[in-house]
C-alpha positions as CSV (number, residue, x, y, z in Angstrom):
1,X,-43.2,-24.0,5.2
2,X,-44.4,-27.4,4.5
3,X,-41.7,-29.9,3.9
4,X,-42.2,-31.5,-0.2
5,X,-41.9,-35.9,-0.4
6,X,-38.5,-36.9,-2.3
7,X,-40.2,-37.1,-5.3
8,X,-41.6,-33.9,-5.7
9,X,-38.5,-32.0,-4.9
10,X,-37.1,-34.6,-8.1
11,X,-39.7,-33.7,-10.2
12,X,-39.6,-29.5,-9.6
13,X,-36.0,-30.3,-10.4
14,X,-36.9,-30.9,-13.6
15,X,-35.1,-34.4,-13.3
16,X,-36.4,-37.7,-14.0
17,X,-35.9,-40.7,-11.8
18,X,-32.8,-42.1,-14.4
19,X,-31.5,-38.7,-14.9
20,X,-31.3,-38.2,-10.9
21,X,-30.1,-42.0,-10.8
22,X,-27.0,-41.0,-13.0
23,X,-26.2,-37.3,-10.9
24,X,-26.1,-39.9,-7.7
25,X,-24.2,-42.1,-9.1
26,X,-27.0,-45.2,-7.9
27,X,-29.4,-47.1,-9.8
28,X,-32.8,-46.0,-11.0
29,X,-34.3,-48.8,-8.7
30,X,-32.8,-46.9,-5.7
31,X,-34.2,-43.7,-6.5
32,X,-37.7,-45.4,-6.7
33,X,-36.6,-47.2,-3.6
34,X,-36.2,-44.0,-1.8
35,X,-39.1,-42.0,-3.0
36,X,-41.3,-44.9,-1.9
37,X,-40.1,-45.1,1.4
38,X,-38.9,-48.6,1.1
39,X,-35.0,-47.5,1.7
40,X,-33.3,-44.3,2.8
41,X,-30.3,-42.5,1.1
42,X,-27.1,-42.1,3.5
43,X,-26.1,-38.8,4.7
44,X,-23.5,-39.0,1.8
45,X,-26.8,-39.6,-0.3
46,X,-29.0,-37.0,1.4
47,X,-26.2,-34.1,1.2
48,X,-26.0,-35.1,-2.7
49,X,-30.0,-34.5,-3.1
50,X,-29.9,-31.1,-1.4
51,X,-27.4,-29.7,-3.9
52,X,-28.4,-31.7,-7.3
53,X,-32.1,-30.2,-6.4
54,X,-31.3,-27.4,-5.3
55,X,-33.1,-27.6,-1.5
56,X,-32.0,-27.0,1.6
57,X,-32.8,-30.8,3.9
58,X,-35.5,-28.8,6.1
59,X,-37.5,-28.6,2.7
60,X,-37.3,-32.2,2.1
61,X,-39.5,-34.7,3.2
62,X,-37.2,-38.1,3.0
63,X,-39.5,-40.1,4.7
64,X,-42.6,-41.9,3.5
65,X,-46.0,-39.8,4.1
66,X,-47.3,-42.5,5.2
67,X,-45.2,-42.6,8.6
68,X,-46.2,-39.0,9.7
């Protein structure tokens, strides 16, 4: 199975960026941050993602596409 970009496993979440923001407990500039590839969460972070979308890490895609 193809791996989904950060932002697409937010969206089939059926969270927006602020509403994500808020679960995380981070800003709404560091969710756009780390969808666009120009920051990365921690592993604190990245556990945090799995569970509030409901995704296992092999599923997500948290690097940019553009540095596959």
């Amino acid at each position: 199975m193809a791996k989904i970009s950060l932002e697409a496993a937010r969206v089939n979440a059926g969270l927006s960026q602020k509403e994500a923001a808020q679960a995380l407990k981070v800003s709404n500039k560091t969710i756009c941050s780390w969808e666009n590839g120009k920051t990365f969460p921690s592993t604190k972070h990245i556990d945090a993602i799995c569970e509030l979308y409901k995704m296992s890490y092999d599923d997500i895609n948290f690097l940019p596409s553009n540095s596959l």
